[in-house]
PDB file of N, CA, C and O in Angstrom:
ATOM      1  N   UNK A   1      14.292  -7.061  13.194  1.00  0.00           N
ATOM      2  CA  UNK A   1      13.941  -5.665  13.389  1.00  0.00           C
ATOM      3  C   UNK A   1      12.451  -5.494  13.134  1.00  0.00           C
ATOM      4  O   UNK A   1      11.679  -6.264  12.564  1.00  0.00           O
ATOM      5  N   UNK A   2      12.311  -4.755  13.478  1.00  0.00           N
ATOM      6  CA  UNK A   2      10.324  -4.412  13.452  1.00  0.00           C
ATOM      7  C   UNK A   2      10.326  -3.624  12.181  1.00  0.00           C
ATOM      8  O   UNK A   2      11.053  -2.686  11.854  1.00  0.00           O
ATOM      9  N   UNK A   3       9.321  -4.229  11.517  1.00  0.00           N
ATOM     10  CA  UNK A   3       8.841  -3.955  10.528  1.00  0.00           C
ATOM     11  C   UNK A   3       8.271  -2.071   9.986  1.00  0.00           C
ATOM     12  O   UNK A   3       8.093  -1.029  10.617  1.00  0.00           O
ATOM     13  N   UNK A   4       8.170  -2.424   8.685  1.00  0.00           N
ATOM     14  CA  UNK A   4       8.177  -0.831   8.819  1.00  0.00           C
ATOM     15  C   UNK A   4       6.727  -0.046   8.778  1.00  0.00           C
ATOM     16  O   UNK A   4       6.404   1.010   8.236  1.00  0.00           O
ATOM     17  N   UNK A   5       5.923  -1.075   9.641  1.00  0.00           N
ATOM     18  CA  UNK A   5       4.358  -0.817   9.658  1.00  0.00           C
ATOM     19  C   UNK A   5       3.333   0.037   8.356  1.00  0.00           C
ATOM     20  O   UNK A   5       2.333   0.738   8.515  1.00  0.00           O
ATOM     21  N   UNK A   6       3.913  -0.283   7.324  1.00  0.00           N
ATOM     22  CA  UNK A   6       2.632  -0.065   6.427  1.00  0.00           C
ATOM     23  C   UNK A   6       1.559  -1.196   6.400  1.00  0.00           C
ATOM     24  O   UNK A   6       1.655  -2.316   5.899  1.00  0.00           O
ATOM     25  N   UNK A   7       0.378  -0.552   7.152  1.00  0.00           N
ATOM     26  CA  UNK A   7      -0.788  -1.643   7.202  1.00  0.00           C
ATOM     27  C   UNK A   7      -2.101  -1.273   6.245  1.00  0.00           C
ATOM     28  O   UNK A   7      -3.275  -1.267   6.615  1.00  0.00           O
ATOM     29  N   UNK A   8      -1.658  -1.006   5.092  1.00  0.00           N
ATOM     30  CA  UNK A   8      -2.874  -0.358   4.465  1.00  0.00           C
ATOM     31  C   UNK A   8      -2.372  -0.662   2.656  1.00  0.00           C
ATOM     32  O   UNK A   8      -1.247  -0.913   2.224  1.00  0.00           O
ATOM     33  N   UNK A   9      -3.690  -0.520   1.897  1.00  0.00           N
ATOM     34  CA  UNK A   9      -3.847  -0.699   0.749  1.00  0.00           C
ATOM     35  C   UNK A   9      -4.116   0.281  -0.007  1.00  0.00           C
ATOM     36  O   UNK A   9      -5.265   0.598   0.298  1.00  0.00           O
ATOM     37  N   UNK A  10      -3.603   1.230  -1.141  1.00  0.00           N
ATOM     38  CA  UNK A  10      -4.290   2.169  -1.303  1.00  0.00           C
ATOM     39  C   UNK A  10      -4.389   2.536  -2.841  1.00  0.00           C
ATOM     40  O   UNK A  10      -3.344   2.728  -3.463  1.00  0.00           O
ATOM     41  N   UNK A  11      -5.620   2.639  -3.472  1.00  0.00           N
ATOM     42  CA  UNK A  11      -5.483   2.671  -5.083  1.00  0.00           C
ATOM     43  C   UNK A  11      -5.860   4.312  -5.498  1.00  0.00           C
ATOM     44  O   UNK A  11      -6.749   4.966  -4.953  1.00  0.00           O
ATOM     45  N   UNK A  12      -5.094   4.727  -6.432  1.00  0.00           N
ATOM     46  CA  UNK A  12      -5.207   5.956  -6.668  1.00  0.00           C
ATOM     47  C   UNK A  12      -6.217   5.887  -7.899  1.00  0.00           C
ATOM     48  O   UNK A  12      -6.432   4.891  -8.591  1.00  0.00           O
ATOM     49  N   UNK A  13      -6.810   7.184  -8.033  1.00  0.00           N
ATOM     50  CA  UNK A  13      -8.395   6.796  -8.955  1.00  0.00           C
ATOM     51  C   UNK A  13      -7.954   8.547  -9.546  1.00  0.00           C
ATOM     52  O   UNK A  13      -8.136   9.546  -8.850  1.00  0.00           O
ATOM     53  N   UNK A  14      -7.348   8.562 -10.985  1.00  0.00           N
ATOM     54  CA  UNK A  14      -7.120   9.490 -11.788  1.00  0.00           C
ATOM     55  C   UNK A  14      -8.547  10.280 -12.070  1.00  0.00           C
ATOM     56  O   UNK A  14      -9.367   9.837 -12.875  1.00  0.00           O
ATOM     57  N   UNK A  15      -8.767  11.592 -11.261  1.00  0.00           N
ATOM     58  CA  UNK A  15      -9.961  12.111 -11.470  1.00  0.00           C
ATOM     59  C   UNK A  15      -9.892  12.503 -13.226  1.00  0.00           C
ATOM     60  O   UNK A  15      -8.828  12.211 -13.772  1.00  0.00           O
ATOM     61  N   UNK A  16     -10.923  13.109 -14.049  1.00  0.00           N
ATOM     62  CA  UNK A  16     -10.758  13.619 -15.307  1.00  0.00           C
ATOM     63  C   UNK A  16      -9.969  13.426 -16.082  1.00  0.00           C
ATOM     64  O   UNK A  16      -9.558  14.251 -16.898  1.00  0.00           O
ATOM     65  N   UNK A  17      -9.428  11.695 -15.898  1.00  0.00           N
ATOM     66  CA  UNK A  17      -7.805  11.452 -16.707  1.00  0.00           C
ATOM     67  C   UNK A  17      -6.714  12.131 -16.173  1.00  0.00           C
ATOM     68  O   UNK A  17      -5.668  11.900 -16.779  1.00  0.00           O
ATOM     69  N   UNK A  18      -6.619  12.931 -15.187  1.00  0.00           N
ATOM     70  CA  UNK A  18      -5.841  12.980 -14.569  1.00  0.00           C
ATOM     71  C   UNK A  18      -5.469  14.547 -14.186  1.00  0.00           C
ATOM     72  O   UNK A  18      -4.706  15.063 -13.369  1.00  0.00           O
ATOM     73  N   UNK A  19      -6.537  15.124 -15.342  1.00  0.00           N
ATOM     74  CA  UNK A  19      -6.769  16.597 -15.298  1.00  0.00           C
ATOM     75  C   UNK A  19      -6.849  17.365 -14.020  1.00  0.00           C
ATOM     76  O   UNK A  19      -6.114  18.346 -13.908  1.00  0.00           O
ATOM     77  N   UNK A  20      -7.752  16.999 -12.920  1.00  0.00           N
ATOM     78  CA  UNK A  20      -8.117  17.426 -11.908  1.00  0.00           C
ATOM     79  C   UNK A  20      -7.371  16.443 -10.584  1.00  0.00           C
ATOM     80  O   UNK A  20      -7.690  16.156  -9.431  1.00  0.00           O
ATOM     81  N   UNK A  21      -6.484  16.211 -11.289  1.00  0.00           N
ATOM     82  CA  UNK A  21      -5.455  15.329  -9.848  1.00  0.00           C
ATOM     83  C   UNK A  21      -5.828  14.265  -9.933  1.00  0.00           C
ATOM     84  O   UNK A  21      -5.723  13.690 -11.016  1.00  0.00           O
ATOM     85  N   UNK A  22      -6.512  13.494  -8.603  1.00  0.00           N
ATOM     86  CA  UNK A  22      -6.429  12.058  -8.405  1.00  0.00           C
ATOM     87  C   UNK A  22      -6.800  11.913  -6.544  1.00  0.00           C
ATOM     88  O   UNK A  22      -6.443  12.538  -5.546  1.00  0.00           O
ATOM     89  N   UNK A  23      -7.792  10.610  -6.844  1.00  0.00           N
ATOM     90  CA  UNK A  23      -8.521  10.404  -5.721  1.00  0.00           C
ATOM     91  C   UNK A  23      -7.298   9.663  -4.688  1.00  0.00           C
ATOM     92  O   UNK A  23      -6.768   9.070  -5.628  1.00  0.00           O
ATOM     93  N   UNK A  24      -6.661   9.348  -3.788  1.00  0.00           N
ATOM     94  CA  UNK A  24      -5.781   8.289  -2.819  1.00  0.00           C
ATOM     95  C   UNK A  24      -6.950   7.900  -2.082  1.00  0.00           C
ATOM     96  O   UNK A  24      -7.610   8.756  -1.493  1.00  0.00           O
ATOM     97  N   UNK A  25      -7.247   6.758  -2.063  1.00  0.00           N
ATOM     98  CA  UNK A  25      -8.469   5.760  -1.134  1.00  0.00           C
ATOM     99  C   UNK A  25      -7.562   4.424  -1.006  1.00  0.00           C
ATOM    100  O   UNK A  25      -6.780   3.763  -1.689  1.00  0.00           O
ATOM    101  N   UNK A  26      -8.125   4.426   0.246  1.00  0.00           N
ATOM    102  CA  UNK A  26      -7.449   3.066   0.946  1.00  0.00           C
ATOM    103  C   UNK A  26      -8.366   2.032   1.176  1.00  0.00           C
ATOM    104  O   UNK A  26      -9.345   2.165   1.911  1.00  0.00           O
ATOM    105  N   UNK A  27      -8.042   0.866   0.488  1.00  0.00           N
ATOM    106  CA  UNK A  27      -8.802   0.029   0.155  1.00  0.00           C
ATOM    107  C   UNK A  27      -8.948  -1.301   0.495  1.00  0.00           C
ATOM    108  O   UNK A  27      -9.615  -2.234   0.048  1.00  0.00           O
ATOM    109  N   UNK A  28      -7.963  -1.121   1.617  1.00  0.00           N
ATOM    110  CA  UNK A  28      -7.341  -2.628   2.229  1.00  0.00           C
ATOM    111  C   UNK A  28      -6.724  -2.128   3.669  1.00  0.00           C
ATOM    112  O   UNK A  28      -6.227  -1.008   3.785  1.00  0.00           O
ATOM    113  N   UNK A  29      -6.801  -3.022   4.701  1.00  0.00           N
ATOM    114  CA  UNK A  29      -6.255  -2.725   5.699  1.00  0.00           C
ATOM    115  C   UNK A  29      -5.324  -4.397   6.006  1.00  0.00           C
ATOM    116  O   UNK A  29      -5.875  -5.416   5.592  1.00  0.00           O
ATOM    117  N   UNK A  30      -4.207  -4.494   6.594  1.00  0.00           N
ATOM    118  CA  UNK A  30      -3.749  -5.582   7.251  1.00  0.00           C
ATOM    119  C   UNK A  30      -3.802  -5.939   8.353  1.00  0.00           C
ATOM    120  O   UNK A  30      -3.351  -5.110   9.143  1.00  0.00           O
ATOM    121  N   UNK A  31      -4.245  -7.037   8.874  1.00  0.00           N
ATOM    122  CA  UNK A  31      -4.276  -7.627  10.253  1.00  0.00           C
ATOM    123  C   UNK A  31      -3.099  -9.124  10.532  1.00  0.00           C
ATOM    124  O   UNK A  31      -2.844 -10.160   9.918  1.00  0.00           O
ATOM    125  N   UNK A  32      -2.749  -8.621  11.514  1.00  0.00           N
ATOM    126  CA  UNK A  32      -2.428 -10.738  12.204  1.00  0.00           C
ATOM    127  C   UNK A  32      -2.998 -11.269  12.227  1.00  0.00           C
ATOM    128  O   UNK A  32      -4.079 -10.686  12.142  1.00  0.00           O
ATOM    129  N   UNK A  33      -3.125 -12.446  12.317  1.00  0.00           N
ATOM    130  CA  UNK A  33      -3.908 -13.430  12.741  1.00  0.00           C
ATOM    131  C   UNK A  33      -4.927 -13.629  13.643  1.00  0.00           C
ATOM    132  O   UNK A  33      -5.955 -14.304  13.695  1.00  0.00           O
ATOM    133  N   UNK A  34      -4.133 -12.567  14.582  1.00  0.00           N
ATOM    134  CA  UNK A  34      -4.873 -12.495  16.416  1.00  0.00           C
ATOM    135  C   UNK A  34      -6.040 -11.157  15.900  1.00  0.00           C
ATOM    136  O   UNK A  34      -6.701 -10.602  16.778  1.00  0.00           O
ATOM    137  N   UNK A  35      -6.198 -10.727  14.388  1.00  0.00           N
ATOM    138  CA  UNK A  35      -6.651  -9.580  14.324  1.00  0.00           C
ATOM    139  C   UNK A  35      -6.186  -7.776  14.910  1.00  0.00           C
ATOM    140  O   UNK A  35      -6.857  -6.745  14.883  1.00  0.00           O
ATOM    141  N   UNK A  36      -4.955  -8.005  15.333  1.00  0.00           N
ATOM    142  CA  UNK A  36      -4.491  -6.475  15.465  1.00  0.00           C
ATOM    143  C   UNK A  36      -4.083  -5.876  14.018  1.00  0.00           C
ATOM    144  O   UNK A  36      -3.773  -6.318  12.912  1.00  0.00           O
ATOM    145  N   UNK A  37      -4.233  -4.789  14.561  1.00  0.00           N
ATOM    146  CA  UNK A  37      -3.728  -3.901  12.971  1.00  0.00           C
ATOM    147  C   UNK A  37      -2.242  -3.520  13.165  1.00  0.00           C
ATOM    148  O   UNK A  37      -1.733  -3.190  14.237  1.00  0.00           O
ATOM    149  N   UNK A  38      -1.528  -3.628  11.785  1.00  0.00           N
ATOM    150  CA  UNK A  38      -0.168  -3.483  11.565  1.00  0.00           C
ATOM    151  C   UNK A  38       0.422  -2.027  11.355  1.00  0.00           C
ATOM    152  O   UNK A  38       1.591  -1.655  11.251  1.00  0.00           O
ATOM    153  N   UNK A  39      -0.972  -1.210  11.323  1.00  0.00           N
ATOM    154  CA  UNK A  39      -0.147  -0.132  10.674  1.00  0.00           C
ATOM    155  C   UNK A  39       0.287   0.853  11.750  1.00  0.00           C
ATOM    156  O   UNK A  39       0.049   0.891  12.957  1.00  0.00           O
ATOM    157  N   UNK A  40       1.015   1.659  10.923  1.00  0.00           N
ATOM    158  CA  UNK A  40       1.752   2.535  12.141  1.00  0.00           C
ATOM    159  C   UNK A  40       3.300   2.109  12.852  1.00  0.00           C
ATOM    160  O   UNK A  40       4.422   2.609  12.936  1.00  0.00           O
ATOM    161  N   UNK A  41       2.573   0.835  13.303  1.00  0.00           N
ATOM    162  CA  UNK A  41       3.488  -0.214  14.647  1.00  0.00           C
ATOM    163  C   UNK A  41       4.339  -0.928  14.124  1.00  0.00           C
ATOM    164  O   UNK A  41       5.512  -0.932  14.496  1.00  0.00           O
ATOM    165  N   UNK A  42       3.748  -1.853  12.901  1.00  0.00           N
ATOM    166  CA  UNK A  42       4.630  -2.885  12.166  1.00  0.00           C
ATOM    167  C   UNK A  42       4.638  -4.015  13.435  1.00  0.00           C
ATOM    168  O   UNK A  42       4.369  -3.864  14.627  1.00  0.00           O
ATOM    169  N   UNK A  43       4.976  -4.970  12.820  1.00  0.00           N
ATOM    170  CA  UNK A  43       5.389  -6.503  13.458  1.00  0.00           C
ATOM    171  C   UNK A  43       6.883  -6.209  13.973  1.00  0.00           C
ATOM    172  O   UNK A  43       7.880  -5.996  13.284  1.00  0.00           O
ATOM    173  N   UNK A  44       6.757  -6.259  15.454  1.00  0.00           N
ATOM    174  CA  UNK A  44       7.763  -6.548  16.432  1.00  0.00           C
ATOM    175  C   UNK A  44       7.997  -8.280  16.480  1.00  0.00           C
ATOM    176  O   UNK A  44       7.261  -9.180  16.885  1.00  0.00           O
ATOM    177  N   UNK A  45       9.548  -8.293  15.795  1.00  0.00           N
ATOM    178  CA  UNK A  45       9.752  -9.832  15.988  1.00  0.00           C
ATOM    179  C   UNK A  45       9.829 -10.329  17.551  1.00  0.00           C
ATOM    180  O   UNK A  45       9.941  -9.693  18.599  1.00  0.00           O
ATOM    181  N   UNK A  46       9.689 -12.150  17.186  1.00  0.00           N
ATOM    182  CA  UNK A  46       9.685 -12.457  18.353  1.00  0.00           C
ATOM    183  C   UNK A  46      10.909 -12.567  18.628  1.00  0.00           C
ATOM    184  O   UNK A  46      11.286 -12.047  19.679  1.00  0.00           O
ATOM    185  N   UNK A  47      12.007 -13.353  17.676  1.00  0.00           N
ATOM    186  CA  UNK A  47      13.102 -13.184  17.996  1.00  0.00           C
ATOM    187  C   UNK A  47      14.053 -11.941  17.295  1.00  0.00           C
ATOM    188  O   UNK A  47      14.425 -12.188  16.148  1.00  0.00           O
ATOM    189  N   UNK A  48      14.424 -10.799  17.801  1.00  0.00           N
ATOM    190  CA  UNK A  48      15.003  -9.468  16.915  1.00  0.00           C
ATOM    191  C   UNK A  48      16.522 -10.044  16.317  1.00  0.00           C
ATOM    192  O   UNK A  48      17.348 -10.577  17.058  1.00  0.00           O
ATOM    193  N   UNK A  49      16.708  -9.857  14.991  1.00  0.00           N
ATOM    194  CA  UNK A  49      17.699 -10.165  14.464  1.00  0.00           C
ATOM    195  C   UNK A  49      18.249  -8.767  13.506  1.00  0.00           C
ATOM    196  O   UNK A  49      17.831  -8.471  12.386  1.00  0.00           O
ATOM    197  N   UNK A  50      19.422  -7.948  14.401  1.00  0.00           N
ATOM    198  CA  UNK A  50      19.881  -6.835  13.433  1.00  0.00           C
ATOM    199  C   UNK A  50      20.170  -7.131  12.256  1.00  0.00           C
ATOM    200  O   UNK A  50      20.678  -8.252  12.274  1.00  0.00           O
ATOM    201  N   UNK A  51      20.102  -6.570  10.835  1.00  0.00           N
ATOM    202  CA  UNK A  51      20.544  -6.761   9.531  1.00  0.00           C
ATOM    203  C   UNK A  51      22.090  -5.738   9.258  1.00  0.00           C
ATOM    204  O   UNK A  51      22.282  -4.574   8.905  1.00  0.00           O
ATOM    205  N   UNK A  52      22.963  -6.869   9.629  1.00  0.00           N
ATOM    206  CA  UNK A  52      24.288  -6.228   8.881  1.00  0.00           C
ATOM    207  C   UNK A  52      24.631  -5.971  10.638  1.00  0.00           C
ATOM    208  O   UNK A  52      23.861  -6.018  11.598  1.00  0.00           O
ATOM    209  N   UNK A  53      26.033  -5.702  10.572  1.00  0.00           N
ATOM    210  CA  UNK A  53      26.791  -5.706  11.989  1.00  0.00           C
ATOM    211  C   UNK A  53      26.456  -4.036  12.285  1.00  0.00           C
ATOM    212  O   UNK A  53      26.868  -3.582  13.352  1.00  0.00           O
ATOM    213  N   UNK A  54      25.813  -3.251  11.474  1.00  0.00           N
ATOM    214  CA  UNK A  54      26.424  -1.833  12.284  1.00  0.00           C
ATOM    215  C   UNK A  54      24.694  -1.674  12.420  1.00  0.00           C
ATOM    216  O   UNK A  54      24.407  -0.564  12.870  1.00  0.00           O
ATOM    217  N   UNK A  55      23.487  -2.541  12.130  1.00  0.00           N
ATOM    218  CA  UNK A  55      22.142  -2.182  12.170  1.00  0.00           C
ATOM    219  C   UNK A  55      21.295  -1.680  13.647  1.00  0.00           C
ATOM    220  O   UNK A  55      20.179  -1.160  13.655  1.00  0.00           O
ATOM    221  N   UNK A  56      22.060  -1.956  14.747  1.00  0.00           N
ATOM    222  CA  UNK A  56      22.009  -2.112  15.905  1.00  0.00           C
ATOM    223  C   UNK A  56      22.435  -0.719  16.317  1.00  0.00           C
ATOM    224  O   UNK A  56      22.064  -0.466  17.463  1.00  0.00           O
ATOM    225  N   UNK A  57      23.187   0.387  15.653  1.00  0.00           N
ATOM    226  CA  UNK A  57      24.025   1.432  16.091  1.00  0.00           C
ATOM    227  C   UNK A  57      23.661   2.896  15.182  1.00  0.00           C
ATOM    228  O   UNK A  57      24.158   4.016  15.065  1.00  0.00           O
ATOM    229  N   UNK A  58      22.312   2.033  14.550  1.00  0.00           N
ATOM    230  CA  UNK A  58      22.075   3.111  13.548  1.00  0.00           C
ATOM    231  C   UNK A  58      20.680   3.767  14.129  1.00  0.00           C
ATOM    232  O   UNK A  58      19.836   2.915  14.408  1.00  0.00           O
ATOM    233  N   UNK A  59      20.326   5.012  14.340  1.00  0.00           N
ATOM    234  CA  UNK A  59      19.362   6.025  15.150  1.00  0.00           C
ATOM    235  C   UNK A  59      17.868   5.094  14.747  1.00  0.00           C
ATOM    236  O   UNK A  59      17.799   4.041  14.113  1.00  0.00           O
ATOM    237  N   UNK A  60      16.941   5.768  15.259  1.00  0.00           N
ATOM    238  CA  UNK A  60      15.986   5.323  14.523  1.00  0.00           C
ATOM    239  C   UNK A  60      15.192   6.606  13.402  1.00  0.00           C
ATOM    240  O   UNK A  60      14.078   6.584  12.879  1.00  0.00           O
ATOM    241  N   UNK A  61      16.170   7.534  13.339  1.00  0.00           N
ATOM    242  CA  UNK A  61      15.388   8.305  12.530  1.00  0.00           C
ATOM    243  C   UNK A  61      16.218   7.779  10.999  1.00  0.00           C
ATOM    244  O   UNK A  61      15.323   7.526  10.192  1.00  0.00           O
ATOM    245  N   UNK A  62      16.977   7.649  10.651  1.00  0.00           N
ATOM    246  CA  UNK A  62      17.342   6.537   9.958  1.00  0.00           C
ATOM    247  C   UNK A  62      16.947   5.347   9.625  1.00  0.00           C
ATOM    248  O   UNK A  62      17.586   4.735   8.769  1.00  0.00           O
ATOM    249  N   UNK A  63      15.624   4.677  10.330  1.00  0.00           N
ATOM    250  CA  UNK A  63      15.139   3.598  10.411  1.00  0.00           C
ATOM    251  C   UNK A  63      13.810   4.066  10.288  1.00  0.00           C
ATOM    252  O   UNK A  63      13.207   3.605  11.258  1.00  0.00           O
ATOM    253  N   UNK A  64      12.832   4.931   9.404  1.00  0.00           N
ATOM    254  CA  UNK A  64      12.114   5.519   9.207  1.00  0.00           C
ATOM    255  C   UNK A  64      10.479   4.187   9.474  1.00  0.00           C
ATOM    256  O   UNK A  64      10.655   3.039   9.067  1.00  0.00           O
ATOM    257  N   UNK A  65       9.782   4.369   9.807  1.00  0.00           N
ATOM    258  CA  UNK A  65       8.434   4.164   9.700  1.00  0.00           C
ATOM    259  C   UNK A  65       7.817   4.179   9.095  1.00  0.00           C
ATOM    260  O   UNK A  65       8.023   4.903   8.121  1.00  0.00           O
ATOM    261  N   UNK A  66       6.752   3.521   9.153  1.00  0.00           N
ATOM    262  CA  UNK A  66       4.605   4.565   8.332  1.00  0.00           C
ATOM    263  C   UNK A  66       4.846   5.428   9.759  1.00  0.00           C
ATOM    264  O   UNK A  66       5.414   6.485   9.483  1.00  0.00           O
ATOM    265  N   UNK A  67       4.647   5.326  10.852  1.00  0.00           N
ATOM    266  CA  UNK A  67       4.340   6.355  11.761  1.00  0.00           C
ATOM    267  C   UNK A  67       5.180   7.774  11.920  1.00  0.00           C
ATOM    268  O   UNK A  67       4.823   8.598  12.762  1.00  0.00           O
ATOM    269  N   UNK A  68       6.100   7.962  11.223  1.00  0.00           N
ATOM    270  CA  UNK A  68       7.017   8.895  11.402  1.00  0.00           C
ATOM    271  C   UNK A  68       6.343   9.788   9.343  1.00  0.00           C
ATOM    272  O   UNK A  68       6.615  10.913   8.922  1.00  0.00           O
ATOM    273  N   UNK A  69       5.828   9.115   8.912  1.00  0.00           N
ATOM    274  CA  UNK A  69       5.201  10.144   7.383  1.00  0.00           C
ATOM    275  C   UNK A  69       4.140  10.821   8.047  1.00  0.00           C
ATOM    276  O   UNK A  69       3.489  10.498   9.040  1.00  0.00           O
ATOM    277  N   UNK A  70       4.082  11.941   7.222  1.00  0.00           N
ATOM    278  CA  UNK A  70       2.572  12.829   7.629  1.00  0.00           C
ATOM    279  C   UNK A  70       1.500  12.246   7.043  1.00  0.00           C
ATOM    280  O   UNK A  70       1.180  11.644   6.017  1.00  0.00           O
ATOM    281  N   UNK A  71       1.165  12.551   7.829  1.00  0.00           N
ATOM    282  CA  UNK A  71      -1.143  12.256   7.478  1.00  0.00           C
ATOM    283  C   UNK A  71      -0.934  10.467   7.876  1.00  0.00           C
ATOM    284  O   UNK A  71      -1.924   9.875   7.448  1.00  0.00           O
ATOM    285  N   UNK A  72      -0.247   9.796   8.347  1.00  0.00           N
ATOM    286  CA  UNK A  72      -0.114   7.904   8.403  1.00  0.00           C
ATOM    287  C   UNK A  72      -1.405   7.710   9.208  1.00  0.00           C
ATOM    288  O   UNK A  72      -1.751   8.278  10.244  1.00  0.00           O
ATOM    289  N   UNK A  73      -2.026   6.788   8.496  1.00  0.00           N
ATOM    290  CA  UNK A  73      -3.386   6.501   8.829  1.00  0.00           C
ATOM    291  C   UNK A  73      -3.039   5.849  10.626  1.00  0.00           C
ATOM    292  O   UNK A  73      -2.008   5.184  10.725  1.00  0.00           O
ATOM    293  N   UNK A  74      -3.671   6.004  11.611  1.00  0.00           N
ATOM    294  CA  UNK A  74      -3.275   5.207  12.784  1.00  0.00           C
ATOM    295  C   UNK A  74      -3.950   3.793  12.666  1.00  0.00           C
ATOM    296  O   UNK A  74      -4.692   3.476  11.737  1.00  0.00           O
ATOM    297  N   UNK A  75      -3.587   2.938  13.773  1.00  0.00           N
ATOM    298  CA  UNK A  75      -4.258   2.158  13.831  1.00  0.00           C
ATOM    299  C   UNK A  75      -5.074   1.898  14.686  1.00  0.00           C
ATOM    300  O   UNK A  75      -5.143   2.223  15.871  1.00  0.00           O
ATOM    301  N   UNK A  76      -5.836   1.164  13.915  1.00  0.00           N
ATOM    302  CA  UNK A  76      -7.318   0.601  14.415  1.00  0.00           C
ATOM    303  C   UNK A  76      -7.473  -0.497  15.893  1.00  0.00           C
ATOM    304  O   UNK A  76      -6.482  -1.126  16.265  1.00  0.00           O
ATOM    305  N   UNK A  77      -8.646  -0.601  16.542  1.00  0.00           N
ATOM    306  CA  UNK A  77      -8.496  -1.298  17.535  1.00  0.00           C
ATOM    307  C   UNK A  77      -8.932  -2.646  17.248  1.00  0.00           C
ATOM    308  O   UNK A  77      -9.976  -2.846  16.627  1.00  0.00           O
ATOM    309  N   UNK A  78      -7.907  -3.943  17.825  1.00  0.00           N
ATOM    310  CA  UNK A  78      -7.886  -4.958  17.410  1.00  0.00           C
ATOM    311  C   UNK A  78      -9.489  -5.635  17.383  1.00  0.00           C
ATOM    312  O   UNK A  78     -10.242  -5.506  18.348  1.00  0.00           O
ATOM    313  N   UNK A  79      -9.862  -6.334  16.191  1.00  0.00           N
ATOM    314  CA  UNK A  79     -11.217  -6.650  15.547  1.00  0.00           C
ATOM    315  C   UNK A  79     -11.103  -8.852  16.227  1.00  0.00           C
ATOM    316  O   UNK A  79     -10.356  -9.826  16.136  1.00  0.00           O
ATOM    317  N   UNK A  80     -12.157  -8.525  16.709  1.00  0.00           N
ATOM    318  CA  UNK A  80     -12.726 -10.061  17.363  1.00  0.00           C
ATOM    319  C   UNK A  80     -12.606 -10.890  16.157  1.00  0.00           C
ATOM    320  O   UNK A  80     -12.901 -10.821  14.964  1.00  0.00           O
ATOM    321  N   UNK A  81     -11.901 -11.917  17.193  1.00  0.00           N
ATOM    322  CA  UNK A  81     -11.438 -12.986  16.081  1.00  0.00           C
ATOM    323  C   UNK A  81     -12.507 -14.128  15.509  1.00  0.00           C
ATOM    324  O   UNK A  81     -12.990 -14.530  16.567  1.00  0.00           O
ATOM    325  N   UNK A  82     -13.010 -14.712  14.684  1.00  0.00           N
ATOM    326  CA  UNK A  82     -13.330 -15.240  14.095  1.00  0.00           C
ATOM    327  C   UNK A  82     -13.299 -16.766  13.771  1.00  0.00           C
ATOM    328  O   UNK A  82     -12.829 -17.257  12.745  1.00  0.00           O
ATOM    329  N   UNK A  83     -13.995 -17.580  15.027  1.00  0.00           N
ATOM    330  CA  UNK A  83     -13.757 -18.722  14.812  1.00  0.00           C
ATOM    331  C   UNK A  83     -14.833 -19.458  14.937  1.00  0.00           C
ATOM    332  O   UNK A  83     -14.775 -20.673  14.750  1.00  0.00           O
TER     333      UNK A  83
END
């Protein structure tokens, strides 16, 4: 099944001890190999293998995402590979 595309890192930074809330900064992003970004999309297997006999019959709003939360960072356009 395809993954549930969280492609991101994110450390929370307690403003005033915690008085005045708290910073969310993202501090990491994930790539493949080939350099595409994961988030949002998640890793589509190559070979799809349902988990459990009824995984195949279950909606996909039930099968929730990063792309289906509010504010989900999108993703980025794939970054030249490096060789």
């Amino acid at each position: 099944m395809t993954s549930f595309g969280k492609g991101s890192v994110q450390t929370i930074i307690p403003l005033r001890g915690g008085e005045d809330g708290a910073l969310h900064l993202t501090t990491a992003r994930y790539y493949t190999p080939s350099g595409r970004s994961i988030q949002a999309s998640g890793i589509v297997p190559d070979i799809a293998v349902a988990q459990g006999d009824e995984a195949a019959d279950v909606p996909k709003i039930e099968r929730p995402s990063e792309a289906d939360l509010p504010h989900h960072l999108t993703a980025e356009q794939p970054r030249p590979s490096r060789k």
